[in-house]
C-alpha positions as CSV (number, residue, x, y, z in Angstrom):
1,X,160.0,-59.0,21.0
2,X,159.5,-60.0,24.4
3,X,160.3,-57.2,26.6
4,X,162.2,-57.6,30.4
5,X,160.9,-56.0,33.6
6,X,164.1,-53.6,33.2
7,X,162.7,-52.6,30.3
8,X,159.0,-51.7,31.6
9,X,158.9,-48.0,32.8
10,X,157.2,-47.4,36.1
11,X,153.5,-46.0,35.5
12,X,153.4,-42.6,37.2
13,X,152.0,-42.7,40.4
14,X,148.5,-40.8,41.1
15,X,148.9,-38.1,43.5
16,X,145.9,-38.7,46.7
17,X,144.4,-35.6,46.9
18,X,144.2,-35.4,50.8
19,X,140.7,-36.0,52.3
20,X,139.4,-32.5,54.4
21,X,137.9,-34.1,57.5
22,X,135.1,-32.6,58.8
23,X,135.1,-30.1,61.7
24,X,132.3,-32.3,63.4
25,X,133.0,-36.1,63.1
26,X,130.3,-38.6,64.7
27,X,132.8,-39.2,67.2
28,X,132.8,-35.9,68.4
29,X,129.2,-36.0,68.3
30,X,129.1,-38.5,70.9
31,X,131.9,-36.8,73.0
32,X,129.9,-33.4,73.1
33,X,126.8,-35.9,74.0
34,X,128.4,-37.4,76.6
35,X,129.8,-34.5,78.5
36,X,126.3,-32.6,78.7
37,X,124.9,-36.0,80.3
38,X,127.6,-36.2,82.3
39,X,127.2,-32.9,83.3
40,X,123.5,-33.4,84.0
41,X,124.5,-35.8,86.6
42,X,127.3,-34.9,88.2
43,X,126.1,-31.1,88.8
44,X,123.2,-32.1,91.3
45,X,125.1,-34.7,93.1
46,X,128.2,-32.4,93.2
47,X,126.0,-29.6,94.9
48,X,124.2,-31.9,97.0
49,X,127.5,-33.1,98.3
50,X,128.4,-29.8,98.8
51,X,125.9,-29.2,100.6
52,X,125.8,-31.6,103.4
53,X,129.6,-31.0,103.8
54,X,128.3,-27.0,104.5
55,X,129.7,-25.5,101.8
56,X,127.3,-22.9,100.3
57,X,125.2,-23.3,103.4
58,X,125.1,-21.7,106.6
59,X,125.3,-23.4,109.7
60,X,121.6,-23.9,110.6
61,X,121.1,-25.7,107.2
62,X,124.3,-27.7,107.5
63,X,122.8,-28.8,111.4
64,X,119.1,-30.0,109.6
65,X,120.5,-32.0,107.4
66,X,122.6,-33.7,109.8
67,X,119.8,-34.4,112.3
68,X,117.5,-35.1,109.8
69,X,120.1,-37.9,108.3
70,X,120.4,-39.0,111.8
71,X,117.0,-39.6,113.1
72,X,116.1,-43.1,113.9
73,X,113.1,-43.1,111.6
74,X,115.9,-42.1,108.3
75,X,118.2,-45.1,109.4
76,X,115.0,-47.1,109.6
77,X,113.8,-45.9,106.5
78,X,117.4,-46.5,104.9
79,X,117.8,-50.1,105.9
80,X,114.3,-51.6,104.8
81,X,115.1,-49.7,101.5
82,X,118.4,-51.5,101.1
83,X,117.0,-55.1,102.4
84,X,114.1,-54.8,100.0
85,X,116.4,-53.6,96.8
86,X,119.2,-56.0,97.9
87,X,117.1,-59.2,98.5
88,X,115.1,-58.8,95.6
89,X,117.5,-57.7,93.3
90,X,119.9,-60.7,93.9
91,X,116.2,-63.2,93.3
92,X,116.0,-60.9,90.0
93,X,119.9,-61.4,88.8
94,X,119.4,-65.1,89.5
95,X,116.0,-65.5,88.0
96,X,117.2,-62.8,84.8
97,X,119.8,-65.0,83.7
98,X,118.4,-68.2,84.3
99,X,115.7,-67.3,81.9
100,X,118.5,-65.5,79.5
101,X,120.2,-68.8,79.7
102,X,117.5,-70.9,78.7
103,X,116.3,-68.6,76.1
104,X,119.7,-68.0,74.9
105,X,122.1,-71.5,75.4
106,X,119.5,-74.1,75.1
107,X,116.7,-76.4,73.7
108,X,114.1,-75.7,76.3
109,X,112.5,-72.9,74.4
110,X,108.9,-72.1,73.5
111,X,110.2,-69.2,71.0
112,X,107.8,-66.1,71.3
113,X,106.2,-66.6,74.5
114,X,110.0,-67.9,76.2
115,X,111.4,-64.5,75.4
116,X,108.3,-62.5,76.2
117,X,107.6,-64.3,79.5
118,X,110.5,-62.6,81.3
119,X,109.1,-59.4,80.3
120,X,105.7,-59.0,81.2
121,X,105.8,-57.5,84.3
122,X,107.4,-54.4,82.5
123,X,104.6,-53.6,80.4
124,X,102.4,-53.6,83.2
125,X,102.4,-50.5,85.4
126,X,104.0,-50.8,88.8
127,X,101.1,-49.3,90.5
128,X,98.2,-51.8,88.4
129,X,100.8,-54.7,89.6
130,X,100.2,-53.6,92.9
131,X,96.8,-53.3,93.1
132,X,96.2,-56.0,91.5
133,X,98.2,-58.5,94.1
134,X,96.2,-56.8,97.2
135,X,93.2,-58.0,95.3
136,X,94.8,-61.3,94.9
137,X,97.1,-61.8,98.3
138,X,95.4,-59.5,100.5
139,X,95.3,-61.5,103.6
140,X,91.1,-61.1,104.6
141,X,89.4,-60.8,101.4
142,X,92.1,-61.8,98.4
143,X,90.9,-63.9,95.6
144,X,93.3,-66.2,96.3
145,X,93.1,-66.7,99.9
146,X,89.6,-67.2,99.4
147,X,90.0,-69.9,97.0
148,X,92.6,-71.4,99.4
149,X,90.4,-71.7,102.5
150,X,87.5,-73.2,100.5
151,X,89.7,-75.8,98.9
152,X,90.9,-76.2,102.6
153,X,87.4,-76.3,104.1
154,X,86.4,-79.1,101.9
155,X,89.4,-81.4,103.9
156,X,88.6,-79.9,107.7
157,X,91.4,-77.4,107.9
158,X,89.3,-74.1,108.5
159,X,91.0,-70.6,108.8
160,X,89.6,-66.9,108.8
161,X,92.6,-64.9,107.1
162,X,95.8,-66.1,105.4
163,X,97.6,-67.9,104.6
164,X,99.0,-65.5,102.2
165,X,99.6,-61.9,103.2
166,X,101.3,-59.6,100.4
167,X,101.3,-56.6,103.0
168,X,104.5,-58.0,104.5
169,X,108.2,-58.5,104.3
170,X,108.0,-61.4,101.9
171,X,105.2,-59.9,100.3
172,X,107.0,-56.6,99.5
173,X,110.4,-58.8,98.4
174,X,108.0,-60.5,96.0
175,X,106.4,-57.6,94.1
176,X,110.3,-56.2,94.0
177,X,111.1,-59.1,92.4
178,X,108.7,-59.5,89.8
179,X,109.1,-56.0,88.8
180,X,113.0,-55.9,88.8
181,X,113.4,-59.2,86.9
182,X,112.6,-58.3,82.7
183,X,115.4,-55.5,83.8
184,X,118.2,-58.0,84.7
185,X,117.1,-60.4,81.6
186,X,117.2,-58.0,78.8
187,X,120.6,-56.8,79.8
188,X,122.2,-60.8,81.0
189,X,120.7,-62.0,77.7
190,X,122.1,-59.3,75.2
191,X,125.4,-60.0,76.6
192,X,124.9,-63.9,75.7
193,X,123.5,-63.1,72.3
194,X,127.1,-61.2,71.5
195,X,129.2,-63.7,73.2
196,X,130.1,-66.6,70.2
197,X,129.3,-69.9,71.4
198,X,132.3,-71.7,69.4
199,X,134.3,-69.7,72.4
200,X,132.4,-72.0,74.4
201,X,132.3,-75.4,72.1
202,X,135.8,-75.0,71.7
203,X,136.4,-75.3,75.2
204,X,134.1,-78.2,76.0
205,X,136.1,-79.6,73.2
206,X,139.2,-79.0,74.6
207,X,138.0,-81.3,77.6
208,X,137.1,-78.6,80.0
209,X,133.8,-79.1,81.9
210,X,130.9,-77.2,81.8
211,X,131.4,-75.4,84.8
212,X,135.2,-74.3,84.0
213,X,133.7,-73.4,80.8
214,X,131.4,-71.1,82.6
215,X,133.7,-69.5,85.0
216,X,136.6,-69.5,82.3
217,X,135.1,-68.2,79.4
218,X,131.1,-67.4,79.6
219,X,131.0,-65.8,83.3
220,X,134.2,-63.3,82.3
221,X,132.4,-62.3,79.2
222,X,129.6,-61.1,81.1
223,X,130.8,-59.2,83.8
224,X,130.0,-55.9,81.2
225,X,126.4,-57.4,81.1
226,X,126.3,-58.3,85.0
227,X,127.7,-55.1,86.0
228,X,125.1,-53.3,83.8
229,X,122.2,-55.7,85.0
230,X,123.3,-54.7,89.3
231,X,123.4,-51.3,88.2
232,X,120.0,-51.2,86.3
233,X,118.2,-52.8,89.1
234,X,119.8,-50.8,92.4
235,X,118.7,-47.7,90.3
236,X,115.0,-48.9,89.3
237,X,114.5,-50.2,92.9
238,X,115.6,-47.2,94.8
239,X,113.4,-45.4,92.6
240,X,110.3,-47.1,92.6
241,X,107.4,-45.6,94.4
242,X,104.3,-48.0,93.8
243,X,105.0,-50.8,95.3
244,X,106.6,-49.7,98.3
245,X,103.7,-47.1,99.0
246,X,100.7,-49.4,98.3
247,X,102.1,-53.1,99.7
248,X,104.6,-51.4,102.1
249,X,103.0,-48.8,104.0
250,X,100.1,-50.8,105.2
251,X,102.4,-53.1,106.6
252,X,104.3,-50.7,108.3
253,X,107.4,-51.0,106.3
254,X,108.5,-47.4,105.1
255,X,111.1,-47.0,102.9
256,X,113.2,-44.0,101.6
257,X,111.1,-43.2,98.4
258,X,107.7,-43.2,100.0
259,X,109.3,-40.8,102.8
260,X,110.7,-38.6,100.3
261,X,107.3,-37.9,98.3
262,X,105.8,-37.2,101.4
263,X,107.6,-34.8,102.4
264,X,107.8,-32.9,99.2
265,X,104.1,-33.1,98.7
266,X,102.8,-32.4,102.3
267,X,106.0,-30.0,103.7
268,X,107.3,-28.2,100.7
269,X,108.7,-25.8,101.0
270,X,110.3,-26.8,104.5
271,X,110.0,-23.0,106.0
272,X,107.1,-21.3,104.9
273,X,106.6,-18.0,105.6
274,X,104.1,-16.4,107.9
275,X,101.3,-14.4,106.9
276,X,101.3,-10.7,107.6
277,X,97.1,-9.4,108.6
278,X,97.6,-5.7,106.0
């Protein structure tokens, strides 16, 4: 006997026990994570601002700082930092994701050695990278200009220094560069790993060219990447020390970091006090 839907009684429903969540979800985790670094950063800038606006700090303090962020030798100091950072940072975005590009959207790949080129000058310390380029570009007695005069000798062109000079403004630029560029690939090319290239084959199949593709689809999926990239390399170049100090300084070319380590090492603290004769 062939029995109806009717005639089928409804199987009792299973009451769901609810789930107790748990008083500390990974979430929250990461929240309370966040806030202390947060907090780590933003409490020394906050009193530092404070500072220099006088609040917490008596007028003589408040008038140092102001002259001292005043002088010539600060603005100076201040500008060559932000030529050397900016100029070379832009050479770094540039060369970062034309290597990410390669590495990442094309054919014209040697597999290990394309994706560990980019970052050599990382593993190398900043202050062996510029050593070793005084050795090499100094502009008496580097290798190189050595081997460049002799090969120019042997043609009648003689010279006693040069022609390369790594104490100078393009010299300085250059070391920058090499050492900020493996900062702006690793970031410009994990941003092109995640991006799905069928985003970007379905618009080359949709007749767009290759540059609307770029600037329609690849470009605005990167700004996260590019934005982390400027950000990575204005904080590693304002911070770097090495360079600056052994390619800079003998060219005369003082810079904020430099200035700042000498002062802490040679004037700390800025009012010492006086010895009393007991």
């Amino acid at each position: 006997m062939s029995t109806t839907l009717l005639d089928r009684t409804p199987e009792p429903e299973l009451e769901s026990t609810p789930r107790k969540k748990p008083l500390l979800t990974f979430r929250g985790v990461c929240w309370i994570v966040m806030a202390i670094v947060v907090f780590l950063i933003l409490y020394p800038l906050v009193r530092t601002a404070l500072g220099m606006l006088g609040i917490g700090t008596d007028a003589a303090q408040l008038g140092q700082m102001w002259a001292t962020f005043w002088q010539r030798s600060t603005l100076t100091m201040t500008v060559n930092t932000v030529l050397a950072v900016g100029i070379a940072g832009i050479g770094a975005l540039a060369a970062g994701a034309l290597f990410a590009w390669a590495n990442e959207r094309t054919d014209a790949r040697l597999g290990f050695a394309a994706r560990s080129l980019p970052l050599i000058p990382m593993f190398i310390p900043s202050i062996a990278a510029a050593v070793g380029w005084v050795f090499l570009a100094s502009s008496n007695a580097g290798l190189l200009n050595v081997l460049i005069r002799n090969v120019l000798g042997t043609v009648g062109i003689e010279m006693t220094e040069g022609p390369l000079n790594i104490h100078s403004w393009p010299g300085l630029i250059f070391a920058y560069f090499l050492f900020l560029t493996p900062y702006a690939y690793l970031t410009i090319s994990s941003g092109l790993q995640s991006l799905d290239p069928a985003l970007e084959e379905a618009s080359r199949s949709s007749g767009a060219s290759a540059f609307t593709t770029f600037r329609r689809v690849t470009l605005p999926s990167l700004r996260p990447s590019l934005a982390a990239s400027v950000l990575l390399i204005a904080t590693m170049g304002f911070a770097l020390f090495s360079i600056p100090l052994v390619i800079g300084t003998p060219a005369g070319i003082d810079v904020l970091p430099v200035e700042i380590v000498h002062m802490v090492a040679h004037e700390y603290p800025s009012n010492k006090p006086q010895s009393v004769d007991r």
